[in-house]
N, CA, C and O atoms as CSV, one atom per row, in Angstrom:
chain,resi,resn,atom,element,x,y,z
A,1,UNK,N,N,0.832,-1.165,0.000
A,1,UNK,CA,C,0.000,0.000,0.000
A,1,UNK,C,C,0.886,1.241,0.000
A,1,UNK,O,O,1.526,1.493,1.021
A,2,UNK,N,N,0.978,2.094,-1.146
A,2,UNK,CA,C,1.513,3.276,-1.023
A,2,UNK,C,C,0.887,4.170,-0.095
A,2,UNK,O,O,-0.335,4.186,0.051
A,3,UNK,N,N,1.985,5.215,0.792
A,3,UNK,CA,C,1.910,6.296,1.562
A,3,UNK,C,C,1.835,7.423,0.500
A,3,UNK,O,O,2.752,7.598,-0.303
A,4,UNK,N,N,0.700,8.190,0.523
A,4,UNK,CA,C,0.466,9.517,0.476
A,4,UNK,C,C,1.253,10.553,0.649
A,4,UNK,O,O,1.347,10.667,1.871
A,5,UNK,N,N,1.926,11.446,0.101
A,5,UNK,CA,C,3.469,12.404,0.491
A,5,UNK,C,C,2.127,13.436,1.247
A,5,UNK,O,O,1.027,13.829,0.858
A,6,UNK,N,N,2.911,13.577,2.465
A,6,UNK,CA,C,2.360,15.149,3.767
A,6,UNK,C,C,2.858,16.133,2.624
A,6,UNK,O,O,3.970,16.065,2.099
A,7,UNK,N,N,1.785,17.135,2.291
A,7,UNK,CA,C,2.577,18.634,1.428
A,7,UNK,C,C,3.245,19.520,2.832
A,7,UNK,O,O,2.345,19.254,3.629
A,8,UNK,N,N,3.963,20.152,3.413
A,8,UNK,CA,C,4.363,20.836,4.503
A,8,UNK,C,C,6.071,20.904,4.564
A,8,UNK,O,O,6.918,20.769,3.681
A,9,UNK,N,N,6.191,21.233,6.328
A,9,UNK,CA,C,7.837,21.079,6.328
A,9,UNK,C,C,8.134,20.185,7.255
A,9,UNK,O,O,7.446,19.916,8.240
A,10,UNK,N,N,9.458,19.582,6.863
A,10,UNK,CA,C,9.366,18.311,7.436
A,10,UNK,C,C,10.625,19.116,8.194
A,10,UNK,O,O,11.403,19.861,7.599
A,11,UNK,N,N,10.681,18.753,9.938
A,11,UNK,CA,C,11.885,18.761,11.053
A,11,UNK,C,C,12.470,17.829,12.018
A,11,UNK,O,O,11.902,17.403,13.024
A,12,UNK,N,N,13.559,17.572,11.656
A,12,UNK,CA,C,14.340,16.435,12.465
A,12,UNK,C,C,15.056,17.126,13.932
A,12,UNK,O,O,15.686,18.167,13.747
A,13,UNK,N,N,15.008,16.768,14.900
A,13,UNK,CA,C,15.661,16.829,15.931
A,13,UNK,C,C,15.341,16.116,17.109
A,13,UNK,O,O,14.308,15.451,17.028
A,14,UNK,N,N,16.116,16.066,18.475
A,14,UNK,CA,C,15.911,15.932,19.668
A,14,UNK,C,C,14.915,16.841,20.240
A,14,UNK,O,O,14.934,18.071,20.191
A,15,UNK,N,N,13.933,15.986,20.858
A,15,UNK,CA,C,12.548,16.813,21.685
A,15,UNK,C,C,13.110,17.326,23.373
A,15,UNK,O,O,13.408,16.614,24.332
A,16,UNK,N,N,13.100,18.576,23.262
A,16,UNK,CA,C,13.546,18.991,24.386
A,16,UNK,C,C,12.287,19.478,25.669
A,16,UNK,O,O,11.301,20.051,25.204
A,17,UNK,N,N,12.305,19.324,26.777
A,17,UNK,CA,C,11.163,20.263,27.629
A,17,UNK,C,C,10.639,21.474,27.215
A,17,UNK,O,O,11.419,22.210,26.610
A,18,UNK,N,N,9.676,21.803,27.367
A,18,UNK,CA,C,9.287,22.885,26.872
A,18,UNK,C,C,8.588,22.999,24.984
A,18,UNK,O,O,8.282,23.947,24.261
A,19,UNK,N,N,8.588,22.164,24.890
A,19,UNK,CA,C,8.002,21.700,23.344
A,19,UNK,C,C,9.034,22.528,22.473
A,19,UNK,O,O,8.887,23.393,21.610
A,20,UNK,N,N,9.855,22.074,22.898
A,20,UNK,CA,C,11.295,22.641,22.127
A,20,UNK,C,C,11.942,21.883,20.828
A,20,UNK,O,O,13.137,21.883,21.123
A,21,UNK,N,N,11.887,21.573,20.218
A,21,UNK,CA,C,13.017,20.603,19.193
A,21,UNK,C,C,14.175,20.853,18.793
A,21,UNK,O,O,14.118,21.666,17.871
A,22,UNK,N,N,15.418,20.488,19.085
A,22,UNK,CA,C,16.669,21.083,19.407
A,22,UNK,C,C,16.720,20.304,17.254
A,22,UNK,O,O,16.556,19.138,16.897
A,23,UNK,N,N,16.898,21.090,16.695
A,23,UNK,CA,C,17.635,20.710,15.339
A,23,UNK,C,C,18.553,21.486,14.914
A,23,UNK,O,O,18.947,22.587,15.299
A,24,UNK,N,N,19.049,20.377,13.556
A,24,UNK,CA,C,20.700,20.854,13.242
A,24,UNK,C,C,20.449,22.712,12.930
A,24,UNK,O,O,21.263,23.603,13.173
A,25,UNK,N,N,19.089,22.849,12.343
A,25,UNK,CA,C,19.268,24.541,12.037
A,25,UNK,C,C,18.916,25.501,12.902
A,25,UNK,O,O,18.640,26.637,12.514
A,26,UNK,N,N,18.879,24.992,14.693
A,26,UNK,CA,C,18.661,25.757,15.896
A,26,UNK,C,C,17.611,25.121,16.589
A,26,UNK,O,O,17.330,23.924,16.526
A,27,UNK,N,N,16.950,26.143,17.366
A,27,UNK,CA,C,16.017,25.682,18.012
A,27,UNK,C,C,14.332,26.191,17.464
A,27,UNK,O,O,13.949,27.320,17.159
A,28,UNK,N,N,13.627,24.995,17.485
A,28,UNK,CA,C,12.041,25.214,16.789
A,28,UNK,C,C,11.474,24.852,17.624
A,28,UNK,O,O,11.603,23.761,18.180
A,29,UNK,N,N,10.625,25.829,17.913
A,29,UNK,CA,C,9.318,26.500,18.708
A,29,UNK,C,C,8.169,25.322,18.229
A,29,UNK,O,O,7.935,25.340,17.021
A,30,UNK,N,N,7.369,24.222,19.093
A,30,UNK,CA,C,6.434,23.485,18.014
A,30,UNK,C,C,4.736,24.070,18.990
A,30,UNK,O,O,4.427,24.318,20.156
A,31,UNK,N,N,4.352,24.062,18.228
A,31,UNK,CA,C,2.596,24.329,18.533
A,31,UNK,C,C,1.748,23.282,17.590
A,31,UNK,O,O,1.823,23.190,16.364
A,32,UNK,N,N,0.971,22.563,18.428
A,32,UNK,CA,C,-0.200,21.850,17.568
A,32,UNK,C,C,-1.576,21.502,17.947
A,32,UNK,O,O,-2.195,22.398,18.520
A,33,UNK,N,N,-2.064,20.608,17.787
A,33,UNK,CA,C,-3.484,20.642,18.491
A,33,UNK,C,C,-3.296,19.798,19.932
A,33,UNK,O,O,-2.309,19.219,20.387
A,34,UNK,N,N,-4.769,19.985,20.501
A,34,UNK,CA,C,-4.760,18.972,21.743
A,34,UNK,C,C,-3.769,17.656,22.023
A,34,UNK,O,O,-2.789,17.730,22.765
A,35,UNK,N,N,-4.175,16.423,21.309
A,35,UNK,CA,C,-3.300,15.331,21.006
A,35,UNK,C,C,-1.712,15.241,20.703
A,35,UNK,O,O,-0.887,14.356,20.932
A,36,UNK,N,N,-1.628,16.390,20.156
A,36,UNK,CA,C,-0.160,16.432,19.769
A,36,UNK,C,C,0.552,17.156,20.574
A,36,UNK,O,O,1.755,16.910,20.482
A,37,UNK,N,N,0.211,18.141,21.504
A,37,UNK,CA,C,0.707,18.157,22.294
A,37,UNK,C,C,0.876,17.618,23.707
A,37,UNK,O,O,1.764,17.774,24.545
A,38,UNK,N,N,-0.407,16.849,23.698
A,38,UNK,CA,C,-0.129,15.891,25.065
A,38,UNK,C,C,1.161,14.971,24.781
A,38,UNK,O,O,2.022,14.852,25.652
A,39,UNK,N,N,1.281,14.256,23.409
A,39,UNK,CA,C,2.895,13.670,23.037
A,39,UNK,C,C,3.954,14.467,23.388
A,39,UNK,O,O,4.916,14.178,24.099
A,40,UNK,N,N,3.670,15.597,22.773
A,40,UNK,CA,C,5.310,16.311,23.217
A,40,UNK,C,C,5.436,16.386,24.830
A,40,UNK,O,O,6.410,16.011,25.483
A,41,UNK,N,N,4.082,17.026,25.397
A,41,UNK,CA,C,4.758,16.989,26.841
A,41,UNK,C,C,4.531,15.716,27.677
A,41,UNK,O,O,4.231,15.647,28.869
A,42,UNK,N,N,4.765,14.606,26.686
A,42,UNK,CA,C,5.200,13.182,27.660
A,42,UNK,C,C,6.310,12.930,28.087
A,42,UNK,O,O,7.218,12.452,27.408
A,43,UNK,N,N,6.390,13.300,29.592
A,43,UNK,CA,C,7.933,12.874,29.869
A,43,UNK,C,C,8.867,11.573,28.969
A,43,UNK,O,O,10.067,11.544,28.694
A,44,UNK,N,N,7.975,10.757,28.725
A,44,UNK,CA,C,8.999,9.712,27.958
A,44,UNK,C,C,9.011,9.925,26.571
A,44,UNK,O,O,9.051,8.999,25.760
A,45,UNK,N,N,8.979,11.083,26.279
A,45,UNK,CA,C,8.985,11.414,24.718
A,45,UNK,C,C,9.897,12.833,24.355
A,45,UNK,O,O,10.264,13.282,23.269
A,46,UNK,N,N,10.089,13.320,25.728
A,46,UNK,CA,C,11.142,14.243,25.517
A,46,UNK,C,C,12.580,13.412,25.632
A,46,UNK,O,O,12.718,12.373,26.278
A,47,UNK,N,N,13.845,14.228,24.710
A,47,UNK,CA,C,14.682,13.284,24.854
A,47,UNK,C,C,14.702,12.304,23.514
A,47,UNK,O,O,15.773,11.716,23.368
A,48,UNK,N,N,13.794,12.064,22.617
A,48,UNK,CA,C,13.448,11.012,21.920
A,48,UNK,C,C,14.185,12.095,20.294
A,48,UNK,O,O,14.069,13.312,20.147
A,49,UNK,N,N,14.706,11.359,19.580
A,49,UNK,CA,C,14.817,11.746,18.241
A,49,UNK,C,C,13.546,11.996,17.410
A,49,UNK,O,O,13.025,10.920,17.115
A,50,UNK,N,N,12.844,13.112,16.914
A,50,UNK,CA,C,11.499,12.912,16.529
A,50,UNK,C,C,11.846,13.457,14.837
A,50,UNK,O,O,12.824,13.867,14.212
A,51,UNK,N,N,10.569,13.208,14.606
A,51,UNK,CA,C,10.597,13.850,12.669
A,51,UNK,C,C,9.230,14.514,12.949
A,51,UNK,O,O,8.442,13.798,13.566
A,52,UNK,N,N,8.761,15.867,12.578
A,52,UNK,CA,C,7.827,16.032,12.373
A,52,UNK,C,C,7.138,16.880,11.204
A,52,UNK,O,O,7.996,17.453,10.532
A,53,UNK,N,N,5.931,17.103,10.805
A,53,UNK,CA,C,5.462,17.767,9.694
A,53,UNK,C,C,4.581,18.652,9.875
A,53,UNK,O,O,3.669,18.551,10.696
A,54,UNK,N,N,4.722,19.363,9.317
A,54,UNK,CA,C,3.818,20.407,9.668
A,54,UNK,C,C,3.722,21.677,9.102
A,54,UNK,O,O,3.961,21.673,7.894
A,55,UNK,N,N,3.341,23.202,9.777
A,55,UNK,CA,C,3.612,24.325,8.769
A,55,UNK,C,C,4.587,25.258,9.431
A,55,UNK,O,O,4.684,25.581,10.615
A,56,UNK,N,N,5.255,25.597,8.421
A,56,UNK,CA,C,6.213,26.947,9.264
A,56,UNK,C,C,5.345,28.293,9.776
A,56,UNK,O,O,4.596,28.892,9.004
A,57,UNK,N,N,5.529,28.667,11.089
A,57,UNK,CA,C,4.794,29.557,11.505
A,57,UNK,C,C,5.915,30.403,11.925
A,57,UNK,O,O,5.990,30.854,13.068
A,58,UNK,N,N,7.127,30.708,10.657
A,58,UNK,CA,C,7.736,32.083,11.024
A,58,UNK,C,C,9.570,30.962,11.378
A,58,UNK,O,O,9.701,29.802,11.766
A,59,UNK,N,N,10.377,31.770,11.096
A,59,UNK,CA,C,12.115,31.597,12.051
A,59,UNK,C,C,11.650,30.581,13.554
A,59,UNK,O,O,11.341,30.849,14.715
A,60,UNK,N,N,11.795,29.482,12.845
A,60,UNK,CA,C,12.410,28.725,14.537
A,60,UNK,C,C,10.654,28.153,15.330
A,60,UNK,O,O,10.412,27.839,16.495
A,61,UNK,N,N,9.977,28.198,14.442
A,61,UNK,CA,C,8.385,28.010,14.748
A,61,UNK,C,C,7.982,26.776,13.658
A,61,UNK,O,O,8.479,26.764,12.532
A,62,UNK,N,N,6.808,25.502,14.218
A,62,UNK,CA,C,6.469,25.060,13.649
A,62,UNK,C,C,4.947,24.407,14.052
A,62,UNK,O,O,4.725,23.947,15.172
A,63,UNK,N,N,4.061,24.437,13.096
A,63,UNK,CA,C,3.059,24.206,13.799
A,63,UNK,C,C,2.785,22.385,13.188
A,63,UNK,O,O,2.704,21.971,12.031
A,64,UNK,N,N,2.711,21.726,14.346
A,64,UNK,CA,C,2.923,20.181,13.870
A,64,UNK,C,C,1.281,19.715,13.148
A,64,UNK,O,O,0.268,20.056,13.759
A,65,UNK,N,N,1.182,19.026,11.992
A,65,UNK,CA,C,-0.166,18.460,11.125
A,65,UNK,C,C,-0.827,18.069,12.617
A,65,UNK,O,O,-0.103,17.611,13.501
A,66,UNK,N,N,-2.350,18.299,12.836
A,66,UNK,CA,C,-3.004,17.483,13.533
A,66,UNK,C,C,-3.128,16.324,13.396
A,66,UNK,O,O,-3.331,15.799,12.302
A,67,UNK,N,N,-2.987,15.447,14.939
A,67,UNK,CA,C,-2.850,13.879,15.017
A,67,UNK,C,C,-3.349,13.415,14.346
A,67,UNK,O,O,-2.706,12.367,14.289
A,68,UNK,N,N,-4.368,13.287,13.436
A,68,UNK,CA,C,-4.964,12.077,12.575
A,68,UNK,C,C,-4.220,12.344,11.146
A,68,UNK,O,O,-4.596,11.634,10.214
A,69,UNK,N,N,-3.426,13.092,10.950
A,69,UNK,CA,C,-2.513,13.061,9.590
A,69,UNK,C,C,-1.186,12.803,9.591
A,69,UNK,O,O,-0.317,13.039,8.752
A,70,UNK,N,N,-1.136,12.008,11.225
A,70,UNK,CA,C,0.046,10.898,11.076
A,70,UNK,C,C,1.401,11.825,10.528
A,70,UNK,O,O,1.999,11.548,9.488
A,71,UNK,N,N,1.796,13.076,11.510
A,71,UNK,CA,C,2.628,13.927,10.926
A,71,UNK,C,C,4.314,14.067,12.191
A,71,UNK,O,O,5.296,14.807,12.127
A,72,UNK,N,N,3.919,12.960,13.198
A,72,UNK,CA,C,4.395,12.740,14.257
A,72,UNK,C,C,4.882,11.378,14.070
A,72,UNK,O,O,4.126,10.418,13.922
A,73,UNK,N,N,6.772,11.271,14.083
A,73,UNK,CA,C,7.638,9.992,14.404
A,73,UNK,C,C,8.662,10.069,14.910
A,73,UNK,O,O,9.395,11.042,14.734
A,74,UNK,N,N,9.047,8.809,15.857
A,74,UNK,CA,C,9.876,8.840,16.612
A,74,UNK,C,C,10.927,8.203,15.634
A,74,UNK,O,O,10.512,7.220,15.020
A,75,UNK,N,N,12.266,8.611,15.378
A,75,UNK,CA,C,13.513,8.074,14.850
A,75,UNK,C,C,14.271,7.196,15.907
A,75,UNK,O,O,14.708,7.680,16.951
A,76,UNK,N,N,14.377,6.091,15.624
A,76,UNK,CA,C,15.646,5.121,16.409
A,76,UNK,C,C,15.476,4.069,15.666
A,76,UNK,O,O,14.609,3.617,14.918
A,77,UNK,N,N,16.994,3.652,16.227
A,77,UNK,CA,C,18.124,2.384,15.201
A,77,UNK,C,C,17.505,2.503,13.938
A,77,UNK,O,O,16.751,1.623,13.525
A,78,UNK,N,N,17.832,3.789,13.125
A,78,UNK,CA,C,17.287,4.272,11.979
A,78,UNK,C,C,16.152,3.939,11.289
A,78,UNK,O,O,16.130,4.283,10.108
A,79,UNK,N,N,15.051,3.260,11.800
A,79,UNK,CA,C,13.823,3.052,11.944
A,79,UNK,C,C,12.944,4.846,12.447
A,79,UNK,O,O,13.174,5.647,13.352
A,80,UNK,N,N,12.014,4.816,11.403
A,80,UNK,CA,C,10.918,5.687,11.606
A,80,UNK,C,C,9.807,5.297,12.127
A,80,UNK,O,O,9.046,4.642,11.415
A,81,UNK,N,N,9.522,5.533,13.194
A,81,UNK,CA,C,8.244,4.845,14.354
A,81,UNK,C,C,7.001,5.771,14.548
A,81,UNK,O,O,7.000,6.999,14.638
A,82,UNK,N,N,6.081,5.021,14.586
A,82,UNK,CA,C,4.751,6.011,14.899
A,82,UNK,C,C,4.888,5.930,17.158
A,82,UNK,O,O,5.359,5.215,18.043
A,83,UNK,N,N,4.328,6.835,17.032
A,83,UNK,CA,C,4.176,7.062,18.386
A,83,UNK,C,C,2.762,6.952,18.810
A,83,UNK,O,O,1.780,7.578,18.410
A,84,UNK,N,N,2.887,5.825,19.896
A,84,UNK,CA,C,1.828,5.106,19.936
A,84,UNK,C,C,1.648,5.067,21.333
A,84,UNK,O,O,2.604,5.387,22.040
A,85,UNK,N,N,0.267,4.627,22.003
A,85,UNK,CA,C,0.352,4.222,23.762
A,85,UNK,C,C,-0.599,3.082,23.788
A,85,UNK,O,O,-1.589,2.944,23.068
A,86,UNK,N,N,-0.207,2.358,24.630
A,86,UNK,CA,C,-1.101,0.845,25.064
A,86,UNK,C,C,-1.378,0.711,26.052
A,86,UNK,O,O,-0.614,1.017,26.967
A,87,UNK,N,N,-3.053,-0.001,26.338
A,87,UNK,CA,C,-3.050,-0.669,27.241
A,87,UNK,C,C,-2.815,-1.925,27.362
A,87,UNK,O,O,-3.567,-2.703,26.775
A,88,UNK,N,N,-1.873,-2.362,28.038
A,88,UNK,CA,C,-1.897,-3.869,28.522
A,88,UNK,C,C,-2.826,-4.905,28.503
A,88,UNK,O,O,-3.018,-5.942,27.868
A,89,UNK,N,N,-3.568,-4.001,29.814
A,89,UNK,CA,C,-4.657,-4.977,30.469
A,89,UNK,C,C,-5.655,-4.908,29.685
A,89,UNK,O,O,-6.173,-6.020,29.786
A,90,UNK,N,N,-6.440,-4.116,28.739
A,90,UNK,CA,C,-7.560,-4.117,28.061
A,90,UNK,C,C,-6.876,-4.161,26.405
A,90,UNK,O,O,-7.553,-4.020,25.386
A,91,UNK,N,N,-5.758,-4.334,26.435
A,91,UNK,CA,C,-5.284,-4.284,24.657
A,91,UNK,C,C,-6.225,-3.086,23.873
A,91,UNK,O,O,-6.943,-3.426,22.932
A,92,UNK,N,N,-6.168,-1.540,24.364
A,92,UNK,CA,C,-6.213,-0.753,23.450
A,92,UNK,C,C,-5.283,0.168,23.484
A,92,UNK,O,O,-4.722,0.604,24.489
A,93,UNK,N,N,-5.045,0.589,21.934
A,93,UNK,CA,C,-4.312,1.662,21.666
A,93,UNK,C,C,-4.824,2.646,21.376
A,93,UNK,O,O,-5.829,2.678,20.666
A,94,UNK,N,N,-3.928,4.261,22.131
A,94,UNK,CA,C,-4.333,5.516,21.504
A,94,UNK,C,C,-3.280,6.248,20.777
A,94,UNK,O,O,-2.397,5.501,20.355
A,95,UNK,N,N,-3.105,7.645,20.481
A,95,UNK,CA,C,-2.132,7.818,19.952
A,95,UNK,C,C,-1.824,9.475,20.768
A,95,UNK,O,O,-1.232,10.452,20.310
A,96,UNK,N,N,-2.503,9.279,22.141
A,96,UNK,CA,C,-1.860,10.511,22.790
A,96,UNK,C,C,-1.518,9.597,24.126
A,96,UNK,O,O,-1.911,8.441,24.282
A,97,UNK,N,N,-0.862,10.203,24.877
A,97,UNK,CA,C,-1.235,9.898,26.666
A,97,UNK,C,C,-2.119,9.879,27.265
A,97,UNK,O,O,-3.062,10.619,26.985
A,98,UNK,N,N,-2.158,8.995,28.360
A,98,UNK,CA,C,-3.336,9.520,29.357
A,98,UNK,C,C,-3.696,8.212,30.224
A,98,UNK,O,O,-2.753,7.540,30.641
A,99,UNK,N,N,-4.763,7.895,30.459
A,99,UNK,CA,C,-5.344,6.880,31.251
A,99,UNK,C,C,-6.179,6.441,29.855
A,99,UNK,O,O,-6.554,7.105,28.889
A,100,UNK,N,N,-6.298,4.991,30.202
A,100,UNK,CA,C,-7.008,4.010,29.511
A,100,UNK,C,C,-8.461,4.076,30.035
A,100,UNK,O,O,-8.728,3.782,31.200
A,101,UNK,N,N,-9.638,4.576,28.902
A,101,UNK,CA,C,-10.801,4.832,28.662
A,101,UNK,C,C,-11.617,3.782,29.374
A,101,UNK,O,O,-12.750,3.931,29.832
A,102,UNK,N,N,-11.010,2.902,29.392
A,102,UNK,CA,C,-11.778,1.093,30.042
A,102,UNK,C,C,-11.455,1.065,30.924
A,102,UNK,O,O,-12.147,1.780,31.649
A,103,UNK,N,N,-10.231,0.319,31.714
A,103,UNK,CA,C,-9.538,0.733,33.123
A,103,UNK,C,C,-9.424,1.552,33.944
A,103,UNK,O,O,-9.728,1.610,35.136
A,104,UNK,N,N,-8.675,2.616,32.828
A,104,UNK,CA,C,-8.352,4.349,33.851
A,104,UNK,C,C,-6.710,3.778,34.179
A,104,UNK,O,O,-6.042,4.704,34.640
A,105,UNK,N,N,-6.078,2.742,34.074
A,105,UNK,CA,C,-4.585,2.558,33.844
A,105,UNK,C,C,-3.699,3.900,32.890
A,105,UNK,O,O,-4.112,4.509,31.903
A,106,UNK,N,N,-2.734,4.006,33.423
A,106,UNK,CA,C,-2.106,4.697,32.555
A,106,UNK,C,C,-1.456,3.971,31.198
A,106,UNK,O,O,-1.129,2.784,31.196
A,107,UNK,N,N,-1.355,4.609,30.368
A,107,UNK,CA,C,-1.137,3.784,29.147
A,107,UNK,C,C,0.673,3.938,29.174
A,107,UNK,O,O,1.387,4.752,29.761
A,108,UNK,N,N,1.060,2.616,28.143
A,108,UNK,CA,C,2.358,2.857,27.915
A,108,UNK,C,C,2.902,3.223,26.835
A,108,UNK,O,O,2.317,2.925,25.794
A,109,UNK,N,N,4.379,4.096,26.750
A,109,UNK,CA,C,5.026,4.410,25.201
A,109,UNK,C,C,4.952,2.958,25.150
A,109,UNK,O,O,5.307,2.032,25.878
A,110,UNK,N,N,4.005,3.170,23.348
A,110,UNK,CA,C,4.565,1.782,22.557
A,110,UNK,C,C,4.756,1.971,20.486
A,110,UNK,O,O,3.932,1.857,19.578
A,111,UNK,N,N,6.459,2.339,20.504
A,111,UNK,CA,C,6.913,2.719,19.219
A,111,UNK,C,C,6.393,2.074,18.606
A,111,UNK,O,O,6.243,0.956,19.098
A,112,UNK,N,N,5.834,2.275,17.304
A,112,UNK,CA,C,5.845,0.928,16.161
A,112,UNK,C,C,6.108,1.563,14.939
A,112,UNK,O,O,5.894,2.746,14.677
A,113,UNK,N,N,6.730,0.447,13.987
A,113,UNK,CA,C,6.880,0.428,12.981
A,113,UNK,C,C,5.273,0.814,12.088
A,113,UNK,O,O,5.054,1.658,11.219
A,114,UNK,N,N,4.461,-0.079,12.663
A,114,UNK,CA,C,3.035,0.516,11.966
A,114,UNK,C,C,2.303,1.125,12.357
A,114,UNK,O,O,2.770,1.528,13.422
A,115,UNK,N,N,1.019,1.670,12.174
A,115,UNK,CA,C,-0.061,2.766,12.551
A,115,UNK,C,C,-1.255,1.970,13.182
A,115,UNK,O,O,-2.215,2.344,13.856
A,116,UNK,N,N,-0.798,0.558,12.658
A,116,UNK,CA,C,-2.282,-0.325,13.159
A,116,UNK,C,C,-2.284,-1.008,14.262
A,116,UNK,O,O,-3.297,-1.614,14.611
């Protein structure tokens, strides 16, 4: 199944506190919707090599695609990963943080190679 090309700008770097992304051309400012920013400010997601897409909103600013256009990945062992969370105990996945909708467990980072 072919992937669809995102039209936007694409930014590589380390996710720093503060919804910061430390990249090779400085530091970018990220803003996005609800979901996407509950990812960035997941403690276990700062720190993480990320890729993201989105629109330039000006020098050092980026506003990341809203979560359902899959514009958010984690980079490691040169693998491009969707950023994902699980529950264990009830086997569902979301694609922000939080507590599990069924349980109320907190969910866990779970990278994947796929979206499904």
């Amino acid at each position: 199944m072919a992937r669809a090309q995102t039209a936007g700008t694409v930014v590589r770097g380390k996710l720093l506190a503060g919804r910061v992304l430390s990249s090779p051309a400085g530091p970018v400012r990220l803003s996005g919707d609800e979901p996407t920013l509950g990812v960035l400010n997941d403690p276990r997601v700062i720190g993480l090599e990320l890729e993201l897409i989105g629109q330039s909103r000006g020098p050092g600013a980026l506003e990341i695609d809203p979560i359902h256009k899959k514009a958010l990945y984690a980079l490691k062992d040169g693998k491009r990963l969707f950023v994902t969370y699980w529950c264990d105990i009830c086997s569902i996945r979301t694609y922000t943080p939080g507590q599990c909708w069924c349980c109320q467990e907190q969910t866990e980072l779970d990278l994947r190679e796929r979206y499904d």
